[in-house]
N, C-alpha and C positions, 0 to 999 in steps of 0.2 A: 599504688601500683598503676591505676589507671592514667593518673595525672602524669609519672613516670614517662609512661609509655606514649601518652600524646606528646610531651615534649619532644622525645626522641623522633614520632613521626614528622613534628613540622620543622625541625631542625636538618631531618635527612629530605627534605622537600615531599613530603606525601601532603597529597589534600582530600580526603576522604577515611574515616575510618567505616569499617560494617562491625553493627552491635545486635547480637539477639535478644531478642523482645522474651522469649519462654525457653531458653534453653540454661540447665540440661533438665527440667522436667518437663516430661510431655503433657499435662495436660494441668493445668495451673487454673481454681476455680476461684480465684482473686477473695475468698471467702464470703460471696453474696451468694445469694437465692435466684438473683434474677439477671438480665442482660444489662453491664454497665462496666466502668472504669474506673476503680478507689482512686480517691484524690492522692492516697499516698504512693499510688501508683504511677500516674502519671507524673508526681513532683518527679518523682528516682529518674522519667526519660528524660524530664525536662533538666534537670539536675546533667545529666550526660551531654544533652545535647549544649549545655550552658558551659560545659568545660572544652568540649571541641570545638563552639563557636570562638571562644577564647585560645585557641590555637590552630586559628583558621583554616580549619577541620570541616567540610559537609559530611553529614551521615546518611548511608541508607542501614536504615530499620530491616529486620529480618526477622521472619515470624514461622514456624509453622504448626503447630495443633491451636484449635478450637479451645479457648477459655473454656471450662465446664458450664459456668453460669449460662452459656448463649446457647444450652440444651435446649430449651425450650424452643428457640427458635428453628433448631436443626427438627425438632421434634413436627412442627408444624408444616413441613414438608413430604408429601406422599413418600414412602420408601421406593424407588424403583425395582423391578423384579431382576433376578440373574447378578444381584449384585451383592459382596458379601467384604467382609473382614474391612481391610484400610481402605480397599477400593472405593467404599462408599462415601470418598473425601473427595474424590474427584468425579464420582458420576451423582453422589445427590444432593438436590439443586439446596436443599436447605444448608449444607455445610458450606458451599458458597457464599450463601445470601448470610449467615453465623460469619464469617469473615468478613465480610464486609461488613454486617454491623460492627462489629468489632473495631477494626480500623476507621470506622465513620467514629465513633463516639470517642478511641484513645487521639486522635488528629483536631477533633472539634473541640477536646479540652485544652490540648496544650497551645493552640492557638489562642484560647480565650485566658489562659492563663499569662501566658507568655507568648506575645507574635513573635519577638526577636529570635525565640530560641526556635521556634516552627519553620523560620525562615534557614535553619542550620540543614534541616531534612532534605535535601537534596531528591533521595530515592526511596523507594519500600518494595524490598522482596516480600512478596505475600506471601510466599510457600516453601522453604528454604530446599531445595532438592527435591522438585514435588516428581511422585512419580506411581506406579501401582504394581500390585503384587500381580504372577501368572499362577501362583497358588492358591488363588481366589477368583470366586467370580466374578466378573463374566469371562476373562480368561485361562482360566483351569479349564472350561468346556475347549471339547477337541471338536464338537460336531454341534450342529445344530443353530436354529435365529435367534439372535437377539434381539430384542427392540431397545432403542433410543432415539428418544424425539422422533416416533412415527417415520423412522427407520430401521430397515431390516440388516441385520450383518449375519452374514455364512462365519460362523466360531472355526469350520475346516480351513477356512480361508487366510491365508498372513496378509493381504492386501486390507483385506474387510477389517483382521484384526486391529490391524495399524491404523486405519479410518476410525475405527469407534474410541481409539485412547484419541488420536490428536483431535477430534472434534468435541467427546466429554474436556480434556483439557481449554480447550478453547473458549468455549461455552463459563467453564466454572473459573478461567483467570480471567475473562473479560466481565464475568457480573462483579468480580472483586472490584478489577481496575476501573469502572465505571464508576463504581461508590466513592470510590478513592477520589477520583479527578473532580466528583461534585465540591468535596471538600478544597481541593489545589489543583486547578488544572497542571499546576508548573510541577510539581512532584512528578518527579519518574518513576513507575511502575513497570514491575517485571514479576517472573516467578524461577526460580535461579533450577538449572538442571544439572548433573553432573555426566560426564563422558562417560561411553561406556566400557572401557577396561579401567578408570577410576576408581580406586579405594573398592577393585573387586568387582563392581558391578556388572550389570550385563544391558544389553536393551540397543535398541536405533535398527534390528535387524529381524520386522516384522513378528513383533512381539510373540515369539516361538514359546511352548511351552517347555517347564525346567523341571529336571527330575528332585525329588525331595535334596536336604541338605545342600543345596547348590543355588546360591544369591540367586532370590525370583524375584529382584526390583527393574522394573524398566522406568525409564524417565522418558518425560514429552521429549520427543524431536525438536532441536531447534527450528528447522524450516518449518515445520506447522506452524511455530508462531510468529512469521513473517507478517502475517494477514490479521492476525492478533490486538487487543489494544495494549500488549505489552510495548514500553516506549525503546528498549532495547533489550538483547537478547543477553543474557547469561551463565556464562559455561563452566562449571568448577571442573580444572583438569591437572591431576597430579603427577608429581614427574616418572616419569617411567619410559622402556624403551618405544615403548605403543604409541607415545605421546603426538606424534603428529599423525601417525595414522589414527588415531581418535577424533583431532581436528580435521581431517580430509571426510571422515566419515561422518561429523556434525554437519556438514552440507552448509557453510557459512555463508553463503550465497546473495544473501536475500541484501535488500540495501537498506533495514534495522543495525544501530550499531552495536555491537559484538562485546563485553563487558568478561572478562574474567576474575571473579571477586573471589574466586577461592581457587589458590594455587600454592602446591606445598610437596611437602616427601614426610614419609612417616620413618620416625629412627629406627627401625626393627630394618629398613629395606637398605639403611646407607651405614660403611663405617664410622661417621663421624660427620659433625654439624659443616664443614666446609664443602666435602664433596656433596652433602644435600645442596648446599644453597647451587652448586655448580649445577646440579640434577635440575633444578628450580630454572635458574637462569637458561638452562640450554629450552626449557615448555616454552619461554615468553619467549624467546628471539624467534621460536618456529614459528608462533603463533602471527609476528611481524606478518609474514606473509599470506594470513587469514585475516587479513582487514580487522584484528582484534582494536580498541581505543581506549581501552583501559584497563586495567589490573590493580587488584590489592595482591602484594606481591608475593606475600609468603604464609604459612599456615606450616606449625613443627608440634608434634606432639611430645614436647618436651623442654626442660628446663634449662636445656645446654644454648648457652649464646653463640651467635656466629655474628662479625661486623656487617660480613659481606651480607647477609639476609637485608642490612639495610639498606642498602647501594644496588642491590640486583638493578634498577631499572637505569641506573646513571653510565656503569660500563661503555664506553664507547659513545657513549651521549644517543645509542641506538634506538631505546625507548622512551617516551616519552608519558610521566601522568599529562592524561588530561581533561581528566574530571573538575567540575566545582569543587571547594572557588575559586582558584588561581586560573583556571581557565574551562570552558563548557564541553560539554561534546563538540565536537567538530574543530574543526581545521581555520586558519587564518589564511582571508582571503585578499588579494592582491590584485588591481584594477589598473589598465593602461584605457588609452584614448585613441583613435587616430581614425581620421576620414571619417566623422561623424558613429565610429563604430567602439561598443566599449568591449572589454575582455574580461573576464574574472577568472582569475586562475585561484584553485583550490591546492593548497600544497597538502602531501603525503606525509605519509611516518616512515615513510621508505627510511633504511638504514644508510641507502645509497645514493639520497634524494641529491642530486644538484642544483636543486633549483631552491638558491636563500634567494631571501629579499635586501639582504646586505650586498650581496656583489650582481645579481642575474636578474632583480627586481625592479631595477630604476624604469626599464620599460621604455626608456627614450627612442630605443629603434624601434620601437613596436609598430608596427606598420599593415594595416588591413586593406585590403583592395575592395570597396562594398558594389562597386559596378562588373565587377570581373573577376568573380569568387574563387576559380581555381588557378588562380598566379601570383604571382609574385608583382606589386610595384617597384620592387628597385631589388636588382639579383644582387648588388652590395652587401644584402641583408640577409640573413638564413630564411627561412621559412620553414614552419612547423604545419603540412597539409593535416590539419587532423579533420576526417573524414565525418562529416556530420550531415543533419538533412542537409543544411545549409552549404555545406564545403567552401569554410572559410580556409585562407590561408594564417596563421599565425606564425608574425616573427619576431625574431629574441635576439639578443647580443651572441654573436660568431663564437665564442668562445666554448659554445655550448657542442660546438659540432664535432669538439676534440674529448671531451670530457663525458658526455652521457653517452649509456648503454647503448651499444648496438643491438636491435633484432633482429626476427627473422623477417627477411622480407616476404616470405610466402606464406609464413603459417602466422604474422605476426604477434608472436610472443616474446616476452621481455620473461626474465629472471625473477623478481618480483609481481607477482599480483597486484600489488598497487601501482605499479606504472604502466600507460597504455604507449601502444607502439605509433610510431608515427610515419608516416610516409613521408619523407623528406625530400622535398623539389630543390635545395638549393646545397645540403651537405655533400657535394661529390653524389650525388643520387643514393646516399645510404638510411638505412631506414633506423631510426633511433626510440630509444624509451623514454619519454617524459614519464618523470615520478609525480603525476597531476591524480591523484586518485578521483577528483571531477575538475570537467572542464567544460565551461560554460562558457557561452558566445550570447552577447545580448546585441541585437543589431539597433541602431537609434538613429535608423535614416529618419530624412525629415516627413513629418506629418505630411498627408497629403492636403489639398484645401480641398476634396469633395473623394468618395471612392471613384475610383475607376477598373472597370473590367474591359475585358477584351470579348468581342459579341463572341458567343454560344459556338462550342464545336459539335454537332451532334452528332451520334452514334446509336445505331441500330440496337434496340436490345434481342431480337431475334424472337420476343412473343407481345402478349401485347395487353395495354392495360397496367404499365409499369408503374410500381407503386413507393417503391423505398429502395432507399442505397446503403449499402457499409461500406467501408472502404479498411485495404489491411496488404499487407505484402503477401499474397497469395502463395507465391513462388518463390519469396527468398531472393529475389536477386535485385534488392536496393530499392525497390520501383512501388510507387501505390499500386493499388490495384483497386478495382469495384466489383461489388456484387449487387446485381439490382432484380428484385421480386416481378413477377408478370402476374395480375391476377384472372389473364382470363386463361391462357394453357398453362395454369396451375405450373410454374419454373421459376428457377432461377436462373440468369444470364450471369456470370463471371466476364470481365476483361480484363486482361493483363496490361499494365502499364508499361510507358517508354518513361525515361531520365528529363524527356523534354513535355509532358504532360499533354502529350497521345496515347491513343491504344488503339492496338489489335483488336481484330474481329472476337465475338461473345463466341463463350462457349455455354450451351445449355445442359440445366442440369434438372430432374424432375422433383417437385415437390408433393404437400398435398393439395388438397382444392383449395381456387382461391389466393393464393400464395399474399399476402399481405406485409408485414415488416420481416427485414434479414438483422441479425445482430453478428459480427465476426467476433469470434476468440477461441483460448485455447482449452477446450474439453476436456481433452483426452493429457493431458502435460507431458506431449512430445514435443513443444516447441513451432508445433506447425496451426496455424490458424485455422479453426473450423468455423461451419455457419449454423446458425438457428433459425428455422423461416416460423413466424406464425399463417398456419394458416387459417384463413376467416372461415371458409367451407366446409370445416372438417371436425371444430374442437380437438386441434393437435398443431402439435408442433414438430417438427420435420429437423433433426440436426443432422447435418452430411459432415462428417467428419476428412480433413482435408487430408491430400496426400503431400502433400511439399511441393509440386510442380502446377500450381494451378489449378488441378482436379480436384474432384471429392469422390470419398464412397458414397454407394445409395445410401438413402434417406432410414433411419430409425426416426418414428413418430413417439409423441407421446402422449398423452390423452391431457386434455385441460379444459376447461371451462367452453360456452357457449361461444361463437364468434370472438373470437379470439384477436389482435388486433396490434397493439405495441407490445416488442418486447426490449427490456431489460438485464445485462446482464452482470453480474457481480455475487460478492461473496458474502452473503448474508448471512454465514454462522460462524462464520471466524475459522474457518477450516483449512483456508488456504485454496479450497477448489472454487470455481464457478459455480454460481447458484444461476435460475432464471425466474424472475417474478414476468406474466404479460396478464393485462388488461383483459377481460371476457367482456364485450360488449353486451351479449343480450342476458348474458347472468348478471349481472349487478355485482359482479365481485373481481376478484383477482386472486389468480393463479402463484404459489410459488413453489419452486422445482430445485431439490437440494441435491448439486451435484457430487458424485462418489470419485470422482479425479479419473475416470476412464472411459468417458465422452455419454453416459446412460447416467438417469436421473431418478432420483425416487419418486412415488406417487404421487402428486402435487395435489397440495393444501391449499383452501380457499380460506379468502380475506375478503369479510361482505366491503362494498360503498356506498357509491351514490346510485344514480340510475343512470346507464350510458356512461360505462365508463368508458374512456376510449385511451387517452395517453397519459403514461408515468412514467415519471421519476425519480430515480435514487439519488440520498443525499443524507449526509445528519443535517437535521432542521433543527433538534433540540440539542444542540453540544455536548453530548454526553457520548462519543466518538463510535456511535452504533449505527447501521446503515436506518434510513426510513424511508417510507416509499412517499409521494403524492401522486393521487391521479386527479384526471380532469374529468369529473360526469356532464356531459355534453346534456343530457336529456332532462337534468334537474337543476342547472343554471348552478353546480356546487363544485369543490374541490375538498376531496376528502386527504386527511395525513394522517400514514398509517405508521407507529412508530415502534421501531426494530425494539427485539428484546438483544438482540447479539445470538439469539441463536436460531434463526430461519424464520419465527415466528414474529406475529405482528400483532397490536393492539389500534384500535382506531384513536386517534391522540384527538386532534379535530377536524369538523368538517364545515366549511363557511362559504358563505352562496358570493356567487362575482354579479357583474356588472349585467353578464350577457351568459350566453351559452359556447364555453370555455371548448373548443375542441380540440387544441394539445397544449402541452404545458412543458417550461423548459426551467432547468433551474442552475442558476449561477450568480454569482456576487458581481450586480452591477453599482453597486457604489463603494467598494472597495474598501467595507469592513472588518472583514472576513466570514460573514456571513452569510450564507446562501441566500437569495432572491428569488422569486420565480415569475412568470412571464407566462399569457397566458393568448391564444390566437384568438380570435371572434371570427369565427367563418361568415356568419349571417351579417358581421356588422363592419366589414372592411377595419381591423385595427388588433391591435394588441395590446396589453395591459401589462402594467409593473408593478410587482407585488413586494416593499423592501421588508426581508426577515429579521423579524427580532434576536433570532436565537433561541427560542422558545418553542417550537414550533409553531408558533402565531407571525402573522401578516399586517402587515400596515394595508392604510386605501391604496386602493388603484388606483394606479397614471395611467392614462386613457393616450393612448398615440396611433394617428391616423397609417393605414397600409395601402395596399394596391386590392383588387377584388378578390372576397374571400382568401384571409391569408388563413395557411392549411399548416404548415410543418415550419420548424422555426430552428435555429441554432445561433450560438454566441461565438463571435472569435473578434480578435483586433484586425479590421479590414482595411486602416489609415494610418498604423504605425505611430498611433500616437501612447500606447500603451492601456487605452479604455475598452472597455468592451462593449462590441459594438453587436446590432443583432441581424441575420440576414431570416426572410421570411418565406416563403412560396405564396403567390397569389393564383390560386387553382383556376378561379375562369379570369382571371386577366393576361394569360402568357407571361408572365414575367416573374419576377424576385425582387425584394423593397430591402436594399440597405438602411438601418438606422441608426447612422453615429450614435453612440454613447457619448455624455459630458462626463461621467466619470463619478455621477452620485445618483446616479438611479434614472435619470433622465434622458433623452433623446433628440436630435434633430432631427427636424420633418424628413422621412423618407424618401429614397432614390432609385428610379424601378431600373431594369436591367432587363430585355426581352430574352425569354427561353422560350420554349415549347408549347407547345396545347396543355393545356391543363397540370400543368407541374405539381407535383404531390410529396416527394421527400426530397431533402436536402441533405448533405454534407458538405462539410470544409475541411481544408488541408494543404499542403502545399505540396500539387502534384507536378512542378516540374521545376524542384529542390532549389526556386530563390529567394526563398523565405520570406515569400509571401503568403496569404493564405486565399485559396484560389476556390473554387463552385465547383459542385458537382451537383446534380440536376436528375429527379425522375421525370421526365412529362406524360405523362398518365394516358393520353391519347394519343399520342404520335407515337408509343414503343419503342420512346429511345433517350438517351440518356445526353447530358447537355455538359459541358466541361466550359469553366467562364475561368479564363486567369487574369488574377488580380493585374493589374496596371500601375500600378500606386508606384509610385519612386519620387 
């Protein structure tokens, strides 16, 4: 039957089947005592995956209850409190850490038994519809705290509620997928959820409590695990009238790709197996227009055949598989040339894509203007303005101008979600829909032979003692913007950007004492950028939440460690919200601040170091796809790596002493590994250090490279257009900034100063007047005013 049935799949063009690991019994103790995998067990996957790789089939594995035998190890796991029945699958850490063994030890045999057939595994759903009861605790309670993870949730609350499933979710499919990827980084990982009018269900709508007899299952959010180390996202959605409104309410948003492996009609709901497959066919074509990239097509609980069940995706040629092997996740992509500029167009699954590479692809007129970005070289030609930093024009054979979608010109929307609107300068002035679901502009003017900027525009910051810059579109209207710290009247100055990489007068906003580093992002997830100032004087941190035009609300503080000093911001438990880890200079530790997605933070937890710690950064250092911190201890001549669990917390990995005494630290791949690097200032000894990463969280020796005096704050960008990254420095008492080309393997050319300000102290880069270049922005620490340097380079 099985062999039957593969035939049939690779004769109707399917390439992937999904096989379950434990089903239909739930809990399968492989007849051992202890934690492990019978040989005759894994012969039987290897046995499956050896008859799909012969009908060039990838598999993903799908699994969901705990072997019995890996009791022991669930057992060694503290029970959490307030937590009860099945829920204890996804909030305690031991049934987690029981999966993962699991999947460590059945992928480490069949590998060793057979590579070729491990090579068949494609994917591993870890949890086949993982999801928790509201008839148990922690949510059956209607009132009252819960604690997880040294977080408190209000049970009265649906916001709180929905925060403690997607962050236990989070936490427990990332320690899976973590174990998983040591084995195969290349294996895809996920944990498969079903919609919520699906097969009855309920859930996605702040996990409400259910009265008896009435489905209490809720499933993770797919948008919680956007931020996840899930490799794509999962939806089982069955056919029914709800069906796209269950897809509009999955929030499909995130740019993870979108996978529907379980899609079907049960016979009790259709008269007959035809109008099913028709029920079937009508989920997938909605789904087209939710960026869905693949489906197994059909799921019948029952024995009556329909042809069509085979064919659902070929109809119209409208869908497409396009899973391993016949082809990967993503799209084929398509390159032209002209005036030194390349293009990459990503083509769509749009149903109504016009754009082949057989007739629209040759590219020959393609025609970029790289001196005069928003025109046309030759009006012969169409032109596609599609609005980017850069605002290139892109043009295509004429043909197109008769044939693709009109928009709106004001509200620019197209009919499909996969195609973006286009402002069109040469069709009759109509604005049209490319079906490009990404479109990529890579600019390859020529190298420069040395950087060039344009001397220093300076601008008043309105207090004084300016210490650090962020830069972010404050106000929404296309334009960078800066926000740069004062530490002696305790503020923040904002400027609003121009198009031509000027600004308007500051506006001040008040912080706490001291004011020290600003970080920009979004707290609150309205879309609008907010700030975080550390202050040095205060042991707190000040987040002014932004209103949309520029402004902020006052400051809520929040209590953290001794002088306080760099911050950091990012999602350290896989929750999808903003977390902040900053630096305490006179505690010897570090602060992190786990954010609840509505701009307030929880209590922040210390993580000892060195001595003097002053600057960190986030990165995975050990490839195990989980954030880790470093910082720089200035006062002990060391660099501590503190390395993430995936859930907020941190373990000290290692700490190993430099050359000198390290006062910030940056970290990026300068030899084009893919490994992170890190780089390190010497304030006392004019120079900076290159540290290339193993992967391991370990460090190779230091490259010692000469600066300008006392270099203080550092950042990486390509300053010369040659595609290396190159590093720009602050020299605090020499007035200036020291470019230093990258070679492109960890190394440098001698340094190239640039005069700015008195005492310059933080840096950014960016291209603040949209010609894609990447241009300076500048604190000077004594002058109270902020330096704006545009790149030159062409």
């Amino acid at each position: 039957m099985i062999e039957n049935a593969m035939i049939q799949m690779y004769n109707y063009g399917y390439n992937y089947v999904r096989v379950f690991l434990d089903c239909p019994t739930l809990y399968n103790g492989f007849g051992l005592s202890s934690p492990g995998v019978p040989l005759s067990y894994t012969k039987n996957v290897i046995d499956f995956l050896v008859r799909a790789s012969n009908h060039q089939l990838s598999v993903m594995l799908t699994a969901s209850w705990n072997p019995e035998n890996y009791q022991s190890i669930i057992d060694s796991y503290p029970m959490p409190s307030n937590v009860t029945g099945v829920n204890t699958i996804v909030f305690h850490a031991g049934q987690a850490a029981a999966k993962a063994q699991f999947f460590q030890d059945l992928l480490y045999e069949i590998k060793a038994i057979n590579s070729t057939a491990f090579q068949t595994i494609f994917a591993i759903d870890v949890f086949n519809e993982i999801c928790v009861s509201v008839q148990e605790e922690p949510f059956s309670l209607t009132s009252g705290l819960v604690s997880f993870g040294d977080v408190l949730y209000d049970m009265a609350r649906g916001d709180h509620r929905q925060q403690l499933l997607d962050i236990a979710g989070n936490i427990w499919l990332n320690t899976v997928a973590a174990a998983i990827k040591l084995v195969s980084p290349t294996i895809l990982v996920t944990a498969s959820l079903f919609s919520p009018n699906a097969v009855g269900h309920d859930g996605f709508d702040g996990v409400q409590i259910r009265p008896p007899n009435v489905d209490d299952r809720y499933p993770l959010r797919p948008a919680s695990l956007v931020h996840s180390l899930a490799d794509y996202i999962d939806l089982h959605v069955y056919a029914s009238d709800n069906a796209q409104k269950e897809l509009e309410e999955a929030d499909l948003s995130s740019e993870k790709p979108f996978l529907m492996s379980e899609t079907g009609a049960f016979k009790g709901n259709y008269p007959n197996a035809s109008i099913a497959a028709t029920a079937i066919q009508k989920v997938i074509l909605a789904s087209l227009d939710y960026r869905f990239t693949g489906w197994c097509v059909w799921t019948w609980d029952s024995t009556d055949q329909e042809p069509r069940f085979w064919t659902l995706t070929e109809e119209n040629n409208a869908i497409n598989n396009i899973l391993a092997p016949r082809q990967t996740i993503g799209q084929s992509n398509y390159f032209c040339s002209a005036n030194g500029s390349d293009i990459e167009f990503t083509l769509s699954s749009s149903s109504h894509s016009a754009w082949e590479s057989t007739t629209n692809c040759f590219l020959a007129q393609c025609n970029v203007d790289s001196s005069n970005n928003n025109s046309c070289r030759s009006s012969a030609t169409p032109c596609y303005d599609y609005r980017t930093m850069m605002n290139i024009s892109v043009c295509a054979p004429g043909i197109l101008c008769s044939i693709l979608e009109p928009c709106d010109n004001i509200t620019s929307q197209c009919t499909s979600n996969n195609s973006v609107c286009i402002i069109n300068s040469c069709c009759s002035s109509r604005a049209v829909c490319l079906p490009l679901s990404v479109t990529s502009f890579c600019l390859s003017a020529e190298k420069c032979s040395s950087p060039s900027f344009a001397p220093q525009v300076p601008y008043t910051a309105g207090g004084n003692l300016s210490r650090w810059i962020a830069v972010g579109d404050f106000n929404a209207d296309g334009n960078l913007d800066l926000a740069v710290t004062n530490a002696l009247n305790s503020s923040v100055s904002v400027f609003l950007g121009f198009a031509n990489g000027s600004y308007g007068p500051q506006t001040i906003f008040p912080t706490g004492p001291s004011a020290y580093s600003v970080v920009a992002s979004d707290f609150n997830n309205d879309n609008i950028l907010d700030l975080v100032i550390a202050n040095f004087g205060s042991a707190t941190l000040s987040v002014l939440i932004g209103i949309g035009n520029g402004a902020f609300q006052t400051q809520t503080m929040f209590s953290v460690g001794n002088n306080p000093s760099i911050i950091v911001a990012n999602d350290f438990n896989g929750d999808g919200q903003v977390d902040l880890a900053v630096t305490n200079v006179a505690s010897r530790n570090i602060s992190v601040l786990l954010g609840f997605g509505n701009g307030s933070f929880a209590r922040h937890m210390t993580f000892p170091t060195g001595n003097g710690p002053y600057s960190i950064v986030a990165g995975d250092f050990n490839g195990d796809s989980i954030l880790d911190l470093v910082v720089a201890n200035y006062l002990d001549n060391t660099v501590s790596v503190l390395l993430g669990f995936g859930n907020g917390t941190f373990r000290t990995g290692t700490t190993f002493s430099t050359a000198m005494q390290p006062l910030s630290v940056l970290a990026s791949d300068f030899n084009a590994d893919g490994i992170l690097d890190l780089a390190l200032a010497y304030f006392y000894n004019d120079s900076v250090s290159v540290l290339l990463g193993f992967g391991n969280a370990s460090f190779g020796v230091e490259t010692i490279f000469l600066t300008g005096n006392s270099p203080y704050i550092m950042a990486a960008s390509d300053f010369n257009n040659d595609t290396k990254l190159d590093l720009v420095v602050t020299n605090h008492h020499g007035a200036s900034v020291s470019i230093l080309l990258g070679l492109g393997n960890g190394s440098f050319e001698t340094h190239t100063m640039f005069s700015v300000g008195n005492d310059p102290f933080g840096v950014v880069v960016d291209d603040f007047n949209a010609d894609g270049q990447k241009d300076l922005a500048v604190a000077n620490y004594n002058d109270g005013t902020i330096g704006i340097l545009l790149n030159n380079c062409s």
